[in-house]
C-alpha positions in Angstrom: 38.0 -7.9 -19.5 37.8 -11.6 -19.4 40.1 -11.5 -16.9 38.6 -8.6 -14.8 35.0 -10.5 -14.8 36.4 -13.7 -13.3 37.9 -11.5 -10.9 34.3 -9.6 -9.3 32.5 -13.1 -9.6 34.5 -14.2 -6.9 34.6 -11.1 -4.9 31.3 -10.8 -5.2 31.3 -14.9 -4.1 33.6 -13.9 -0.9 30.7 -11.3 0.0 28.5 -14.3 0.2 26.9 -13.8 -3.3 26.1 -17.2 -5.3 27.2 -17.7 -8.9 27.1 -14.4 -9.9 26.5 -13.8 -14.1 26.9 -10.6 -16.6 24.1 -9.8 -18.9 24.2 -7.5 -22.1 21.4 -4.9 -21.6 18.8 -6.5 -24.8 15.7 -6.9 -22.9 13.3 -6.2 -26.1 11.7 -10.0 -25.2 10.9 -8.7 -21.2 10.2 -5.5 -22.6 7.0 -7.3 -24.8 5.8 -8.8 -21.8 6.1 -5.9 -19.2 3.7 -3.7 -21.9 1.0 -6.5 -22.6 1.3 -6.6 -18.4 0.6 -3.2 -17.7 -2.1 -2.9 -20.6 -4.6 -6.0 -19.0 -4.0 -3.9 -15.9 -2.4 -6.5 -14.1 -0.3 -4.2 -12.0 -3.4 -3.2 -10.1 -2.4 -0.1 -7.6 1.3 -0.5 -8.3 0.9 3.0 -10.7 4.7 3.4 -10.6 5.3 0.2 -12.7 3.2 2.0 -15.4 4.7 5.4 -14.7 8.5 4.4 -15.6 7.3 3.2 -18.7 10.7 1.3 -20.7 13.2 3.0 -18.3 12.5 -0.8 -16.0 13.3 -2.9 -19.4 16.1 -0.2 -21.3 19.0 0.3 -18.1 21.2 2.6 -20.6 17.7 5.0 -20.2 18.2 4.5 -16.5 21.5 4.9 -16.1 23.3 6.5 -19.3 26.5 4.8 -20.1 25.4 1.4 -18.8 26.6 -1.9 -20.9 26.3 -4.6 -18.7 25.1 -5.8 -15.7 26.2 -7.9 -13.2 23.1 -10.2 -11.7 23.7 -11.7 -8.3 21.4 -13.8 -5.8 21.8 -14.2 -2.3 19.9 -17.7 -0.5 17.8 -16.6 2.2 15.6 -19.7 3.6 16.1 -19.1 7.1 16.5 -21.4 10.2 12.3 -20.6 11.4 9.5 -23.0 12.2 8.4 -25.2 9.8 5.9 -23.0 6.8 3.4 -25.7 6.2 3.4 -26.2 10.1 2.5 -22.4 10.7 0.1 -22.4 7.7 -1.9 -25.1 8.8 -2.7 -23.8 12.0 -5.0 -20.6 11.9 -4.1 -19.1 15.7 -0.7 -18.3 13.8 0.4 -15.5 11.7 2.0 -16.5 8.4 4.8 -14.3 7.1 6.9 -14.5 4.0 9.9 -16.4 5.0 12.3 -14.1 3.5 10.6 -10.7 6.0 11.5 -12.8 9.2 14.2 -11.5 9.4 16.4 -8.3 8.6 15.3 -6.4 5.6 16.8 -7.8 2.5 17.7 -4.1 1.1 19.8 -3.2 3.0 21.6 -6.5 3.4 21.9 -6.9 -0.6 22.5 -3.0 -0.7 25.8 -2.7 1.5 27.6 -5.7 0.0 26.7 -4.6 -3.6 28.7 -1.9 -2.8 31.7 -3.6 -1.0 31.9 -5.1 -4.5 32.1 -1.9 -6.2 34.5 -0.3 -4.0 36.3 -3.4 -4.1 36.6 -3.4 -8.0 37.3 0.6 -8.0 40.5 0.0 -6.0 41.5 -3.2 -8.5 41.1 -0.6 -11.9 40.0 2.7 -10.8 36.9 5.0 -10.8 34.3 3.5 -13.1 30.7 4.2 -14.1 28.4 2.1 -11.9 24.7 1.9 -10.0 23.4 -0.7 -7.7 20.2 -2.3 -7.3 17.9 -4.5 -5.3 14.2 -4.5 -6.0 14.5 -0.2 -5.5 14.2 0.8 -8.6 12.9 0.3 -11.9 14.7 -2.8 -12.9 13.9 -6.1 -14.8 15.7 -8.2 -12.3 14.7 -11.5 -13.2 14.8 -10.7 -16.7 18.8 -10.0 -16.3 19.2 -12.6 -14.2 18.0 -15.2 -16.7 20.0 -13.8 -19.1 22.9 -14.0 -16.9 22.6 -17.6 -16.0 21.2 -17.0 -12.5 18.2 -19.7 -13.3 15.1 -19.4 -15.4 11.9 -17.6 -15.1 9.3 -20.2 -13.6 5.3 -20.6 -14.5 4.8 -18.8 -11.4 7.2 -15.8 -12.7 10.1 -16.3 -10.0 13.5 -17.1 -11.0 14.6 -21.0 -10.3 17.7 -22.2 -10.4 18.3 -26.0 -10.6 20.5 -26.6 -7.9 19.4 -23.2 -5.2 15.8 -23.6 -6.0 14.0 -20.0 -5.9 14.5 -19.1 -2.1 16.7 -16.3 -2.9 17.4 -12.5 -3.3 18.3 -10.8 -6.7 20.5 -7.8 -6.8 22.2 -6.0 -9.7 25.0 -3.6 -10.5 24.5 -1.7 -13.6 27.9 -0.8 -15.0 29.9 1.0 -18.4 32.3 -1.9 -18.4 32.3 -4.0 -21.3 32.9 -7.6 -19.6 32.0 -10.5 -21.5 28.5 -12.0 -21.3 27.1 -15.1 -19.9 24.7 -17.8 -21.7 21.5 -17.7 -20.6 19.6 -19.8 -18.5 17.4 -22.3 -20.4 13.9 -23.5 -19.1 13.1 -26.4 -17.0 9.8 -26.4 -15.6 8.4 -29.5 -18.1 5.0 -30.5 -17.7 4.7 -29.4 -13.6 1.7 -27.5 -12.9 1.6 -27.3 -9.2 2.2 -23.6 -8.5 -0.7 -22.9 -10.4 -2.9 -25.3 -8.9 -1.8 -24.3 -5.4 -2.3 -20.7 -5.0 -5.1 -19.8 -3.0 -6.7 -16.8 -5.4 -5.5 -18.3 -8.5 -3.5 -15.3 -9.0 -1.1 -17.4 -11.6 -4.0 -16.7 -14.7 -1.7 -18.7 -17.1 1.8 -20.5 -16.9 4.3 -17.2 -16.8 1.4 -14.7 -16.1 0.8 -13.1 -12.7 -2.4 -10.8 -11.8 -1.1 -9.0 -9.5 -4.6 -7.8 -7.6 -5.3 -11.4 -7.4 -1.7 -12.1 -5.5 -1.8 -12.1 -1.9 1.8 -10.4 -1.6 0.3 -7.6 -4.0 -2.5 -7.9 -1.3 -1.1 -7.4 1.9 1.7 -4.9 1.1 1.7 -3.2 -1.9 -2.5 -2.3 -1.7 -3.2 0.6 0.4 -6.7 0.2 0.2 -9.7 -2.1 1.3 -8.7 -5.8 0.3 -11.3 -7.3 -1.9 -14.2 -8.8 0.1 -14.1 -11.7 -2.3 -10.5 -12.7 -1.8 -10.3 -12.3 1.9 -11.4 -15.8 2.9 -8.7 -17.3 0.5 -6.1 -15.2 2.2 -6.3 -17.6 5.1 -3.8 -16.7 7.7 -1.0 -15.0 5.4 -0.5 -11.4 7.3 2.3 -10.4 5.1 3.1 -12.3 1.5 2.5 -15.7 -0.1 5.2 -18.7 -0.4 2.9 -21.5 -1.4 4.1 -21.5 -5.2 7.4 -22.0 -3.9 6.3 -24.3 -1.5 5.3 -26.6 -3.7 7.7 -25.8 -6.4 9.6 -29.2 -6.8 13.0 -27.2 -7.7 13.1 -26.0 -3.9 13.7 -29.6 -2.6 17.4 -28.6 -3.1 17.0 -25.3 -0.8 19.5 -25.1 2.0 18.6 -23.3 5.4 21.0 -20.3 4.9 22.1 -17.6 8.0 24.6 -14.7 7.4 26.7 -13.4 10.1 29.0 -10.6 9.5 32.2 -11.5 11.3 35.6 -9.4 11.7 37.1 -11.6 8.6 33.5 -10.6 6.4 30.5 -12.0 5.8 30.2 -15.8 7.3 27.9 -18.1 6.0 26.1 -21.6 7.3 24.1 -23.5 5.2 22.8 -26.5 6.1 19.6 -29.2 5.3 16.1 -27.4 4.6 14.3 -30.7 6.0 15.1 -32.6 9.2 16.2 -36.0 9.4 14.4 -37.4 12.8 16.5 -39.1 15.1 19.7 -36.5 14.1 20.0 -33.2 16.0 18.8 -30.0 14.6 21.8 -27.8 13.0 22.9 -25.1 15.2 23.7 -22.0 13.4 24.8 -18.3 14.6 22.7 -15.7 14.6 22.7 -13.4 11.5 20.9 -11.3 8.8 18.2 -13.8 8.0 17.1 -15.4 11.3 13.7 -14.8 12.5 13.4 -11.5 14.6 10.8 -11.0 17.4 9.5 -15.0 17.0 7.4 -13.5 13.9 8.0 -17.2 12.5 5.8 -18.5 15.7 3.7 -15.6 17.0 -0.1 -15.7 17.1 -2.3 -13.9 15.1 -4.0 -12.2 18.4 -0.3 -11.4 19.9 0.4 -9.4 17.1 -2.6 -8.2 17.1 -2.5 -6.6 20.4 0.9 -4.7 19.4 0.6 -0.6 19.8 2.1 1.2 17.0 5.5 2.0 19.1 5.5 -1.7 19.3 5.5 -2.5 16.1 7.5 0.4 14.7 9.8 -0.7 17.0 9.6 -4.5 16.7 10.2 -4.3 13.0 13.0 -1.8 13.0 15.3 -3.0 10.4 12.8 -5.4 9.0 11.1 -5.4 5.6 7.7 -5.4 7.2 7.9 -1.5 8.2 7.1 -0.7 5.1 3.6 -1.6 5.7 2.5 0.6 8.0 0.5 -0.1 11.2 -2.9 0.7 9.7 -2.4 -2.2 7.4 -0.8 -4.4 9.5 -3.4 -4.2 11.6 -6.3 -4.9 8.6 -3.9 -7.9 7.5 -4.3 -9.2 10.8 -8.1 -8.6 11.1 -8.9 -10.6 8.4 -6.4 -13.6 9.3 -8.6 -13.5 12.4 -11.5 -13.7 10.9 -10.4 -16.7 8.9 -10.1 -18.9 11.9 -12.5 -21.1 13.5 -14.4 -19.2 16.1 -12.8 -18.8 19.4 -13.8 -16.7 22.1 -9.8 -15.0 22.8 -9.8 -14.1 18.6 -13.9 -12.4 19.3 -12.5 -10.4 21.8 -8.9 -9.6 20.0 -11.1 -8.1 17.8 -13.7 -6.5 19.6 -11.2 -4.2 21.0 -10.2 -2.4 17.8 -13.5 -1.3 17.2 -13.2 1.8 17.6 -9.9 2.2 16.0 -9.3 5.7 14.6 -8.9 4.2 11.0 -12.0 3.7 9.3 -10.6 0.6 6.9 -9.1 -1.2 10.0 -12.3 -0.5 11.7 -14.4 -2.0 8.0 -11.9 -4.9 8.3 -12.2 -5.6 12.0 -16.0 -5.8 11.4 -16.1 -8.2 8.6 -14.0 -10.7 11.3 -16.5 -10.2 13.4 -19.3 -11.3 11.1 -17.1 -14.0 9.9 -16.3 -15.5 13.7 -20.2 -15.3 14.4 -21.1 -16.9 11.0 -18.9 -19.6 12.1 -19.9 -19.9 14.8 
């Protein structure tokens, strides 16, 4: 077994993985927290976290027969304009840096299960289920355990030398491979990711309200957001990275493009910050590199997108999941958070009469917000 698990960390490491780990499947700790969690509510709309109940933090109850897991993370800071630049400048439309490109899922998905069929022709059928963030699993929870980095005040994982611009993914499996050590803590004294985000969603080192997070608020809500909490958003149309911003750890991130290539997966990493004077990196175009110029696009060019626009400019993206009538609120109150200008008045103006009633609440409270600024 020994033998077997040094052998799928580095298939999983030619599929472009990094420093893949195997955790037993003891998550009684996570399991403590993920209760108190649901029971202050913190989950907000997100009913299915509450509806799984321990199946998320007990993966035999999810998939019988399951021993161990194999954690894996996958870099994805991605060659795009400068974040702070876009974030300081309310014409533009901030996205997550890891949705500017091709949706993660699938990406993680496909070569989760090149590793699988890979180790099934080394020893045979085995039992086995992948994962990434699509069902109830206690990723970073497992990937602590399994060496992949340490669970950070701002509940993301951190690894010391990757920082935390990366993707988790997870094969649950009935193989008995030996375990790794777990990751041990270094976030010290450093307070910054709580003193940065903009809704002080981070209540208390390692404790996230989630109705207070931006990311909870501009995908996974369905609903109105919060009158109170829309001027904070600022101009963040689809998730938050300030906490990672600012994390110190992610000093050491490296700008990180996947091509698939007739020989496999080819990766380019390269320096997150420019030197001046030296030429930019040049790297090929793969799974991770901004799509559409989402990482440079103004807030009232996306706003003037139909719906076959954007169904079709985020085909294969992560940002599909949210639906035009949301994209379209997100965007409303971005606009509203700018300075007033005459082009963003009339951007929104023009939804109006939108058929949606909350784009048409959200559109309004722009409005007021422009004029009032005005």
């Amino acid at each position: 077994m020994s033998a077997l698990a040094a052998d799928i960390k580095a298939w999983a490491c030619e599929l472009g993985f990094v420093a893949p780990g195997i955790a037993d499947i003891d998550l009684g700790e996570a399991e403590s927290h993920l209760m108190n969690w649901l029971a202050k509510e913190r989950h907000g709309e997100m009913h299915y976290m509450a509806e799984h109940g321990t199946r998320r933090s007990r993966p035999a109850d999810l998939v019988p027969g399951t021993v161990r897991v194999l954690s894996v993370r996958l870099p994805y800071w991605p060659e795009a304009r400068d974040a702070e630049t876009v974030l300081n400048d309310p014409a533009l439309g901030y996205i997550a840096r890891y949705a500017l490109g091709r949706d993660y899922h699938k990406v993680i998905r496909n070569k989760l299960q090149k590793l699988a069929d890979r180790i099934e022709s080394a020893i045979g059928p085995f039992g086995y289920r992948v994962f990434t963030d699509s069902a109830p699993v206690l990723e970073k929870a497992l990937a602590e355990k399994a060496g992949l980095g340490w669970i950070g005040k701002h509940t993301n994982l951190i690894d010391k030398d990757e920082g935390s611009w990366f993707f988790l993914g997870e094969m649950y499996t009935d193989l008995p491979l030996p375990i790794d050590a777990k990751s041990s803590n270094h976030c010290g004294t450093c307070t910054r990711c709580l003193e940065i985000c903009p809704t002080q969603a981070i209540v208390a080192p390692y404790e996230l309200d989630a109705r207070r997070c931006i990311s909870y608020l501009t995908i996974e809500l369905h609903g109105p957001i919060p009158v109170e909490l829309r001027p904070l958003i600022g101009n963040r149309i689809f998730g938050c990275d300030d906490c990672q911003l600012v994390c110190p750890w992610n000093k050491h991130a490296q700008v990180t493009t996947i091509a698939e290539t007739a020989n496999g997966p080819s990766i380019a990493r390269g320096p997150r910050t420019r030197v001046p004077g030296v030429p930019p990196i040049t790297f090929p175009i793969g799974d991770f590199t901004p799509r559409h110029g989402l990482d440079t696009a103004t807030l009232i060019e996306l706003f003037s997108w139909s719906e076959e626009e954007f169904l079709k400019r985020t085909e294969g993206s992560a940002i599909r999941r949210l639906g035009y009538e949301r994209w379209l609120r997100n965007i409303a109150v971005a606009l509203g958070n700018q300075p007033h200008d005459a082009k963003a008045v009339a951007a929104l103006a023009a939804h109006k009469g939108h058929p949606s009633s909350m784009v048409r609440e959200h559109v309004s409270w722009g409005l007021e917000r422009l004029a009032g600024e005005q």
